[in-house]
C-alpha angles and dihedrals in degrees: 000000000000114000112198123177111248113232119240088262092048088055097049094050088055091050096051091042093056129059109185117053127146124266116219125190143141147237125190092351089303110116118219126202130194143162116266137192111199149155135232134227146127094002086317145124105194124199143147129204137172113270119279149095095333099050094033081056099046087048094053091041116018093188114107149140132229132205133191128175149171145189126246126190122318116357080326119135149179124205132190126205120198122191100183145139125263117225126175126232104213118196088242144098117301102020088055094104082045093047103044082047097056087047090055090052101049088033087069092063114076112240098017096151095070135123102354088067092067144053126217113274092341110113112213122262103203139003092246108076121156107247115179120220115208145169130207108219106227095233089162129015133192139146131178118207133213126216131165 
């Protein structure tokens, strides 16, 4: 295996060309890691979830890291690694052209809705539930890439 480091171009492409990675952060000195969908754009991941351990961390603590990663032929791989900023795109005054534009960037992707619009085994009760659309600012990009 040959392991090169990936340039900053070469990141962000990776970033725009794939829509699912992992969002790490952290609360009291304890990591969390989840499954995201997402979109990029202007130095951005957008994305938007139903309120809960993930949104009430990254409030308390906006600090975070993103990966996303893919396999290339044979045991081949690249791997993104994102150090950036959460900030929340409230549906109120001030934060509405963030947030519709969050709203245009995740609304090209089929399906972009899923799965941050459900919770596991709980139906939903309304049709009003308080998503919250958010983006995570790239502050520091880097990726490393494996060929045979």
């Amino acid at each position: 295996m040959m392991i090169r480091t990936l340039s900053t171009l070469e990141c962000t492409k990776m970033l725009a060309a794939n829509r699912t990675g992992h969002l790490a952060c952290a609360k009291d000195g304890r990591p969390y890691v989840v499954c995201f969908n997402y979109a990029y754009a202007d130095s951005h991941l957008y994305a938007f979830s139903l309120p809960g351990k993930k949104i009430d961390w990254m409030r308390a603590n906006p600090l975070i890291c993103a990966q996303v990663g893919e396999h290339t032929q044979g045991r081949g791989w690249r791997s993104v690694i994102v150090d950036g900023r959460y900030e929340e795109l409230p549906d109120r005054i001030g934060h509405r052209v963030e947030r519709d534009h969050a709203w245009s960037v995740l609304s090209k992707h089929t399906d972009w809705w899923e799965p941050g619009a459900l919770k596991p085994v709980m139906p939903p009760v309304s049709d009003s539930l308080p998503h919250v659309f958010f983006r995570i600012h790239v502050e520091e990009v880097s990726g490393r890439e494996a060929t045979e």
